[in-house]
GUGU-978313 format. One record per residue (C-alpha): x, y, z. Coordinates in pm, whole numbers, plus 50000, padded with zeros to 5 digits. Example, Ala and Ser with C-alpha at 12.3 -4.5 7.8 and 13.67 -1.06 7.14 Angstrom:
BEGIN
512304955050780513674989450714
END
This chain:
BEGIN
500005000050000501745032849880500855067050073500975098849932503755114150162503125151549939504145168349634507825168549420508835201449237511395202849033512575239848931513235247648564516005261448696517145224948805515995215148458518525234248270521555229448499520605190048410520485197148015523375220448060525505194848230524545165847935525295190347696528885199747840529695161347863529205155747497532455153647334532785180747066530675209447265533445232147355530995255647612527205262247622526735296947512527025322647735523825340347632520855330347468520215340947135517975368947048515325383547199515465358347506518695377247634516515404647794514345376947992516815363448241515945354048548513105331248451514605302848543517445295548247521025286648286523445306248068522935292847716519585269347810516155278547751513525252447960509475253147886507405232548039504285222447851501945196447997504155183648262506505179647998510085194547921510675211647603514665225847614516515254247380520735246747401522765272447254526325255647217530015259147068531655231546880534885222946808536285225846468536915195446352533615178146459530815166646216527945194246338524785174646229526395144746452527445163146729523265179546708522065145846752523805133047025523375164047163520055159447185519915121247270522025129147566520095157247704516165140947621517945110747830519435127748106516055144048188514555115548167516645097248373517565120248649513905137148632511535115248513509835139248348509065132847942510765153847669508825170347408511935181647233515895191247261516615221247039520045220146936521645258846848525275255846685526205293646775529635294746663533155268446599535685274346870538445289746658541785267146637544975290346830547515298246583550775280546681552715287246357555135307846544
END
């Protein structure tokens, strides 16, 4: 017989440290974005990390990344895993469903010159 002991709330705040962290351990993300792209820059405070947009629709999580790649990665690849690694993270460490993982390639981490 299970009781219902009260209620679990998970900030969205919580929610993008999680996707931020997946994101950061995917090899070929050099750094999540400092700032969001766009108009969202002028609407912190609701709850994003640096470079991660959460919504939550439905009791469901839908996330915006905003990363940096290396150069000599295959983007399209690195998007997917990107994405599989974040939707399963949530999942995992949340329980909560994903809707979708929106993957934002802001810039290649330029290559330092060492000619010299």
């Amino acid at each position: 017989m299970e009781r219902k002991l009260g209620t679990v709330r998970i900030s969205p705040h919580v929610l993008a440290t999680v996707a931020r962290l997946a994101a950061l351990s995917v090899p070929g993300v050099v750094r999540v974005s400092r700032d969001v792209s766009g108009v969202e820059r002028w609407f912190k405070g609701r709850g994003d990390v640096s470079g991660v947009r959460i919504e939550i629709i439905d009791d469901a999580v839908s996330v915006d990344l905003y990363v940096v790649a290396a150069p000599d990665v295959n983007l399209y690849e690195l998007g997917r895993t990107i994405q599989s690694q974040v939707a399963r993270a949530i999942k995992d460490m949340v329980g909560m469903p994903v809707l979708a993982v929106n993957v934002h390639i802001e810039d290649v981490a330029s290559v330092p010159d060492n000619s010299d």
